[in-house]
C-alpha positions as a Markdown table, in Angstrom:
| # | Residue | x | y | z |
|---|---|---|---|---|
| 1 | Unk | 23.7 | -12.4 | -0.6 |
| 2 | Unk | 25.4 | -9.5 | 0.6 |
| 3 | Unk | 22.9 | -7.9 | 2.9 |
| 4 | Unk | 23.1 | -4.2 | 1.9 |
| 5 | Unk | 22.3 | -5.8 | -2.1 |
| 6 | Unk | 18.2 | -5.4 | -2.4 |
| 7 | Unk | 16.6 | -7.9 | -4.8 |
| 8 | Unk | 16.2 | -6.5 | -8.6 |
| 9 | Unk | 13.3 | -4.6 | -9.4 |
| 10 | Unk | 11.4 | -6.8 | -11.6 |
| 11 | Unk | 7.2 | -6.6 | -12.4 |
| 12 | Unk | 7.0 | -10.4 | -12.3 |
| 13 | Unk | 6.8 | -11.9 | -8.8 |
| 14 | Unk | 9.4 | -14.5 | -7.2 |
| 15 | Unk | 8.5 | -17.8 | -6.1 |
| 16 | Unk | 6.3 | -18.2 | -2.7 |
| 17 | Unk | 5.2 | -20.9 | -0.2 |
| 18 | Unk | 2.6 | -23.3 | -2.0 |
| 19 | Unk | 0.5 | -21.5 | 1.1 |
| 20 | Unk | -1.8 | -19.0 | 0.5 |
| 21 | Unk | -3.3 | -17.1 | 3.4 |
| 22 | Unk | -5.4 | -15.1 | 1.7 |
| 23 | Unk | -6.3 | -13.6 | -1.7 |
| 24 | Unk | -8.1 | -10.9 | -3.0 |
| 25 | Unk | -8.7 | -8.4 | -6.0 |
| 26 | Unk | -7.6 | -5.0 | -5.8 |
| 27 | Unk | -9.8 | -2.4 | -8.4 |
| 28 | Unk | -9.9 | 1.1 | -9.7 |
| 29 | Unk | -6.5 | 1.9 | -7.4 |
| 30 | Unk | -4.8 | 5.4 | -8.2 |
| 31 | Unk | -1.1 | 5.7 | -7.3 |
| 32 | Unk | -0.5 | 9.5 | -5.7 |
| 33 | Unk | 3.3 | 9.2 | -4.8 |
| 34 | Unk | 5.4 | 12.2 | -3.1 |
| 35 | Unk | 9.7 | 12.2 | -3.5 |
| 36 | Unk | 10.6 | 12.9 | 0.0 |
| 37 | Unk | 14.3 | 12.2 | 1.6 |
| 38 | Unk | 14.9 | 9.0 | 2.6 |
| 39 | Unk | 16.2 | 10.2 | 6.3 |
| 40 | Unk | 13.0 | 11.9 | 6.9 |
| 41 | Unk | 11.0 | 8.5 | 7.5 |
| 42 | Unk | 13.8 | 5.9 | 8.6 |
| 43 | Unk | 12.6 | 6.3 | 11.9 |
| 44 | Unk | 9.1 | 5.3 | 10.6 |
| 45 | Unk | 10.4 | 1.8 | 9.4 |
| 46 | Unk | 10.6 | -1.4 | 11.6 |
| 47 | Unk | 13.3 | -2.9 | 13.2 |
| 48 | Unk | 15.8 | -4.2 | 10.4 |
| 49 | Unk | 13.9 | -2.4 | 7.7 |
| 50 | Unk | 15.2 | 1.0 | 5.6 |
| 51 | Unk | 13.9 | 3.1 | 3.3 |
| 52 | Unk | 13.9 | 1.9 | -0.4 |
| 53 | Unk | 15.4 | 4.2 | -2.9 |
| 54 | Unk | 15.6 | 5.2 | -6.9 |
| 55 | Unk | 18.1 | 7.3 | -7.6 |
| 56 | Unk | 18.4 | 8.1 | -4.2 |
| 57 | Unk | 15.1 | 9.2 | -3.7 |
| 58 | Unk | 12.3 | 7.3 | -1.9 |
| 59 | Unk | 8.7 | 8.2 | -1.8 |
| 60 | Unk | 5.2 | 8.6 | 0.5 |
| 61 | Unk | 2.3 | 6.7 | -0.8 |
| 62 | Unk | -1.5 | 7.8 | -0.8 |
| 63 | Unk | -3.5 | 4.8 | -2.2 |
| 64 | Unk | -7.2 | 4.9 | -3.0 |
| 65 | Unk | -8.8 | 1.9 | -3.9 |
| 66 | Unk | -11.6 | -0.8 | -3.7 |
| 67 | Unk | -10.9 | -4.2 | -2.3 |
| 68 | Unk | -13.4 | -6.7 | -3.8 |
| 69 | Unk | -14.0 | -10.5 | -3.1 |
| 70 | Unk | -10.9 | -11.1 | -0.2 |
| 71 | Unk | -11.2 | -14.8 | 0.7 |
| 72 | Unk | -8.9 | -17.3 | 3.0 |
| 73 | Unk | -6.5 | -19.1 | 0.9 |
| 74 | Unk | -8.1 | -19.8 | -2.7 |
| 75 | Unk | -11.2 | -20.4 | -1.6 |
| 76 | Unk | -14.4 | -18.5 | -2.4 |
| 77 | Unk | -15.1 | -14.8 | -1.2 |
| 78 | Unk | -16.1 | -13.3 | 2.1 |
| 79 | Unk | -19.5 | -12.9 | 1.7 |
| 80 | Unk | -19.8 | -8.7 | 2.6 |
| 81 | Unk | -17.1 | -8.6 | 5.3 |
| 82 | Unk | -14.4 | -9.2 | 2.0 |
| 83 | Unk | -15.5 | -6.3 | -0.2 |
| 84 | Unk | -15.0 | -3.0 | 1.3 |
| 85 | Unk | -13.0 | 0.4 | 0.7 |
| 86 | Unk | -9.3 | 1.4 | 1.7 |
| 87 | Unk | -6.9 | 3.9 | 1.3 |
| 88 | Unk | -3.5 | 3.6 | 3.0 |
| 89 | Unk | -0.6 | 5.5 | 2.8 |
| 90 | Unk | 2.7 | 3.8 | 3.0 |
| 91 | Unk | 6.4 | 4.1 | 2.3 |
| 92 | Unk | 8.7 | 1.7 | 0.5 |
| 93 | Unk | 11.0 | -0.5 | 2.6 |
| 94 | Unk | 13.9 | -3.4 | 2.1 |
| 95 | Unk | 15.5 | -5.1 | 4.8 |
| 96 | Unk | 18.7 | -7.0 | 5.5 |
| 97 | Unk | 18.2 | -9.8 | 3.2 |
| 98 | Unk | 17.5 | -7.6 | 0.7 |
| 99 | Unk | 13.6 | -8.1 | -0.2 |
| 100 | Unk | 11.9 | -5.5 | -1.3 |
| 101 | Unk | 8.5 | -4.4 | 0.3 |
| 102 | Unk | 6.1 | -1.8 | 1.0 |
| 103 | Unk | 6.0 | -0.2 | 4.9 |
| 104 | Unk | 1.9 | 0.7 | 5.9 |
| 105 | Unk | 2.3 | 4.3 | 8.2 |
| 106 | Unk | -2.1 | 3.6 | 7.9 |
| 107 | Unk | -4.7 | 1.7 | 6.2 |
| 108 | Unk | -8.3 | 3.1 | 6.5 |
| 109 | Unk | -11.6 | 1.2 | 5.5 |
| 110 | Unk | -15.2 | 0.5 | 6.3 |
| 111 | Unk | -15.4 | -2.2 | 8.0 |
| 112 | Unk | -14.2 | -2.6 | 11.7 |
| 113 | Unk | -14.2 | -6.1 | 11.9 |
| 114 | Unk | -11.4 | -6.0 | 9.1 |
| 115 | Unk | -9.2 | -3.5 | 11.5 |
| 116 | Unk | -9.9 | -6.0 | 14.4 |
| 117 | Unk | -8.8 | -8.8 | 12.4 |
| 118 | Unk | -5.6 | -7.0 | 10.3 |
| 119 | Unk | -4.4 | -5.6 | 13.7 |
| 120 | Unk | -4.5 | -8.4 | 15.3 |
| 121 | Unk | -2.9 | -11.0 | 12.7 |
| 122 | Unk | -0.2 | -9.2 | 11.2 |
| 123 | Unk | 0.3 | -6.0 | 13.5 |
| 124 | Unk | -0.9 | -3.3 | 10.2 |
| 125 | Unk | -2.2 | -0.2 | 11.5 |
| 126 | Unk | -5.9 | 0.0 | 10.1 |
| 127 | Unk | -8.1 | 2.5 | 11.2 |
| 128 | Unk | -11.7 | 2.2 | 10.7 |
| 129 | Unk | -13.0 | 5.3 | 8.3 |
| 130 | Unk | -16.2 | 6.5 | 6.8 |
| 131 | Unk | -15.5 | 6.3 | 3.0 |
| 132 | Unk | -17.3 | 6.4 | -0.2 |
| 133 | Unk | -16.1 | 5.7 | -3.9 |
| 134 | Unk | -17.8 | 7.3 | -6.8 |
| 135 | Unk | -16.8 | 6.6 | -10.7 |
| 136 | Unk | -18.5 | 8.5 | -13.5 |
| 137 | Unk | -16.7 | 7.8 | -17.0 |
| 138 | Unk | -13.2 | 8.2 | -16.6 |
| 139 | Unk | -13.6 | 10.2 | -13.4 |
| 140 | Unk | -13.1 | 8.1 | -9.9 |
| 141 | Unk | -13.9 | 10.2 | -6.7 |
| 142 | Unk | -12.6 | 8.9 | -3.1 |
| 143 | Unk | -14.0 | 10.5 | -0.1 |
| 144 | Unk | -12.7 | 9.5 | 3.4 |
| 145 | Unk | -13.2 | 10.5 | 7.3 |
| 146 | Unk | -11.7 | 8.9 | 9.8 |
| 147 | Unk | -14.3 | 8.5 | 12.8 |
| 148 | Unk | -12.0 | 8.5 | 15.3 |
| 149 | Unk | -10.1 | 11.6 | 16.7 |
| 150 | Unk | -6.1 | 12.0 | 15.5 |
| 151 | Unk | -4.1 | 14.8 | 16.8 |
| 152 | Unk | -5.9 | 17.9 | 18.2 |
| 153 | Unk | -9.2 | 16.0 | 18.3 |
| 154 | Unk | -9.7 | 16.5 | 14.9 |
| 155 | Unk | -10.7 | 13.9 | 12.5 |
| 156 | Unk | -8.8 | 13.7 | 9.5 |
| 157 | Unk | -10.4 | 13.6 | 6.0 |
| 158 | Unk | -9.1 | 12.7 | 2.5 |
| 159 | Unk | -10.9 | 13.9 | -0.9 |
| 160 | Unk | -9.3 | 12.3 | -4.0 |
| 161 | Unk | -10.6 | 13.0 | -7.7 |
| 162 | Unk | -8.5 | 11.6 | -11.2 |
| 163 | Unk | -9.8 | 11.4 | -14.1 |
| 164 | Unk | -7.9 | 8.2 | -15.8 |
| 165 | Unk | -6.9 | 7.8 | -19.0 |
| 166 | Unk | -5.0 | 5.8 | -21.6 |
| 167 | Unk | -3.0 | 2.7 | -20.1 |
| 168 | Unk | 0.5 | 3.3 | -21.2 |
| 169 | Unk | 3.8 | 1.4 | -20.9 |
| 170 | Unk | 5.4 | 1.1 | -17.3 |
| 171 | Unk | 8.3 | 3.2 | -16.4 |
| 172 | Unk | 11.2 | 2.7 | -14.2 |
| 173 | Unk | 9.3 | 4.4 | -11.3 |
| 174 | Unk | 6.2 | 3.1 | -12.1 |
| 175 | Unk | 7.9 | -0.8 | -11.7 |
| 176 | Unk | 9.6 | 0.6 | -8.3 |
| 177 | Unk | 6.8 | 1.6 | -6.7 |
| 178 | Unk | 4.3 | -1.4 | -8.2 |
| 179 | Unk | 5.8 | -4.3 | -8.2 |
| 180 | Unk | 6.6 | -5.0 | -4.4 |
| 181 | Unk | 6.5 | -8.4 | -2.9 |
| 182 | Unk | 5.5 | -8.3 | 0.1 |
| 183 | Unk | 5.1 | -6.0 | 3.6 |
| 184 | Unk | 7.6 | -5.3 | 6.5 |
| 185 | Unk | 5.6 | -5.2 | 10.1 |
| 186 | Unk | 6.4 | -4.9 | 13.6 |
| 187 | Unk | 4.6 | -7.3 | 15.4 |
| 188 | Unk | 5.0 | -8.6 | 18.7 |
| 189 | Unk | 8.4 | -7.7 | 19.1 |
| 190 | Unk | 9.4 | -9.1 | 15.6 |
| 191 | Unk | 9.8 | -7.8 | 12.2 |
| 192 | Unk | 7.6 | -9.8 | 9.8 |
| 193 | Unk | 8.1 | -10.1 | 6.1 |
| 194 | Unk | 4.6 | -10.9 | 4.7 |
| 195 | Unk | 5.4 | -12.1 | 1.4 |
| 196 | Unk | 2.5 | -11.7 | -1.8 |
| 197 | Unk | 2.1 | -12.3 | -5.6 |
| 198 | Unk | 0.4 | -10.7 | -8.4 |
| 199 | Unk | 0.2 | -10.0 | -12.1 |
| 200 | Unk | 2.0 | -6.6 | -13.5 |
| 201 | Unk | 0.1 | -3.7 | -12.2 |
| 202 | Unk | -1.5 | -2.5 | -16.2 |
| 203 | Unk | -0.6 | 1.3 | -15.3 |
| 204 | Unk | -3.1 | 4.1 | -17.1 |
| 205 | Unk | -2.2 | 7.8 | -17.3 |
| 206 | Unk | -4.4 | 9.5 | -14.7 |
| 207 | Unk | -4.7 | 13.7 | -13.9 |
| 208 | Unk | -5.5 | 14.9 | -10.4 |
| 209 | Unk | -8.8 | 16.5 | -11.0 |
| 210 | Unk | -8.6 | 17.6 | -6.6 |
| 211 | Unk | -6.9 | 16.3 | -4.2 |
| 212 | Unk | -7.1 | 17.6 | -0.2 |
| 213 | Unk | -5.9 | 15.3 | 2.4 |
| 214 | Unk | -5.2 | 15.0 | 5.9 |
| 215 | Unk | -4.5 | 11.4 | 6.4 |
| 216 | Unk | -0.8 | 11.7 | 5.7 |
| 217 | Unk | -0.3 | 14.6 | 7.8 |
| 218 | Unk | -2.5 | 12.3 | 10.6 |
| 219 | Unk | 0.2 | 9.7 | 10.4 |
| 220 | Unk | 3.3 | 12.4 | 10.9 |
| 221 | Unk | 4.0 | 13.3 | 7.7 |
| 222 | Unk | 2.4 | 17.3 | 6.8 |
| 223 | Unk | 2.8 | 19.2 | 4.4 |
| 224 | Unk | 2.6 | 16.6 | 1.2 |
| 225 | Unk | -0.8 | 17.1 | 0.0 |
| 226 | Unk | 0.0 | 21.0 | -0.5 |
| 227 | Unk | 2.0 | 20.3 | -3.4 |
| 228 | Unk | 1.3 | 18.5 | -6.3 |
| 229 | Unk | 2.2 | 14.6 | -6.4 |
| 230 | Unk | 5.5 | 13.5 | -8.2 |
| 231 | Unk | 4.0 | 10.2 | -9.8 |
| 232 | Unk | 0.2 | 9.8 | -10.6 |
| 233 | Unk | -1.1 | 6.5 | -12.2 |
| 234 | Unk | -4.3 | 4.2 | -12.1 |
| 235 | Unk | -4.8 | 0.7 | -12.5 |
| 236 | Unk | -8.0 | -1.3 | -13.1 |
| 237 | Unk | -6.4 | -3.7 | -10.6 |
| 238 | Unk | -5.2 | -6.9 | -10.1 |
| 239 | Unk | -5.3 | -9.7 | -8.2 |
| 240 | Unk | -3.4 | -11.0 | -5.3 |
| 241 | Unk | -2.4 | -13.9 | -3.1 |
| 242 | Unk | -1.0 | -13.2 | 0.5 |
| 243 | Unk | 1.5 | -16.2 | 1.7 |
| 244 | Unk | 2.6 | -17.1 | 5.7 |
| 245 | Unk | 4.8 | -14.6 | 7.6 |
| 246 | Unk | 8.5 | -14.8 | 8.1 |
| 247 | Unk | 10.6 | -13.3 | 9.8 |
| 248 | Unk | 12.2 | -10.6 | 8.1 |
| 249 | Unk | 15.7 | -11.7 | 9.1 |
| 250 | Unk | 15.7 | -14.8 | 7.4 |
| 251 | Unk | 16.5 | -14.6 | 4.2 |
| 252 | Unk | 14.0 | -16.2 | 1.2 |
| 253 | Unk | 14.3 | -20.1 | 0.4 |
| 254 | Unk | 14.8 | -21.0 | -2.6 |
């Protein structure tokens, strides 16, 4: 493969290890996505990791969602600890071998044994956050505080409100930024690719109702939420099965 050639875009998955780490279901996620230049966050990938582009544009990721029922491998759920609330913000990454994945700058949630855990297994920045999810109708409400101190000892806070609406068909963009396979991380001195699977994201129409954050600009990236998003979507969810890290130099077998 020639190593500057990333993989197709595509909304089915490719193959994975028989091994499943862990799976889980993703619900009621909105997609709030800002074009920015790809030079402005290639400092912010991993080792052997770049910025993944559309027309040569990439984009900054604000996720809202609910994680519900995570397990280890296909067995049955996490009783408490494996339901909880997240939003992360993220960029979209593809290394040398050409897989396409998605770069976590945070991932905030509820419960602080999960940021124990995630830090310590795969190297993801968590952050342990006060948060609360509220859906009336068609409306879905996302409140977040991180409790600890970011720059300036201020905690940053995130307020998200979409009203969702018809599911229509996916774009180009919509593809690009859903259907990615798997995560880059730096982790113990070694870029890991961790690879994942799931059915096509069903993308809905979705209108920003309000939006003020502060969790992108906590993670070096200000300035974003004081202009309205470039892509906005919502997706009842899906679910998803995590396989073993690799390293993200070695290319995918077969």
């Amino acid at each position: 493969m020639d190593p500057a050639a990333a993989e197709p875009v595509s909304p089915v998955a490719p193959s994975m290890s028989r091994t499943v780490l862990m799976s889980q279901l993703w619900r009621d996620l909105t997609f709030l996505h800002w074009v920015v230049d790809p030079a402005l966050v290639a400092h912010l990938m991993p080792p052997g990791v770049r910025p993944d582009t559309l027309d040569g544009r990439t984009y900054v990721g604000l996720i809202p969602f609910r994680m519900v029922d995570a397990g280890l491998g296909r067995g049955p759920a996490v009783p408490w600890l494996g339901t909880f609330l997240e939003t992360n913000v993220r960029l979209y990454s593809v290394d040398a071998t050409g897989r396409r994945g998605i770069v976590f700058l945070s991932l905030d949630t509820d419960r602080a044994v999960v940021v124990l855990g995630a830090r310590a297994a795969f190297g993801v920045p968590y952050r342990w956050t006060r948060m609360r999810y509220r859906r009336e109708g068609g409306v879905h409400t996302y409140d977040a505080r991180l409790r600890s101190p970011a720059r300036r000892g201020v905690r940053p806070t995130s307020h998200v409100v979409v009203r969702a609406g018809a599911v229509r068909e996916p774009t180009e963009l919509d593809h690009f930024l859903s259907a990615r396979w798997g995560l880059h991380s730096r982790w113990w001195g070694r870029t890991l690719y961790v690879p994942n699977r799931h059915e096509p994201w069903p993308i809905h129409d979705a209108e920003v109702l309000a939006l003020d954050d502060g969790l992108m600009a906590s993670v070096g990236l200000p300035g974003l939420a004081s202009r309205a998003p470039d892509h906005v979507g919502f997706s009842p969810g899906v679910r998803t099965e995590f396989g073993l890290p690799v390293d993200a130099r070695h290319p995918r077998r077969a």
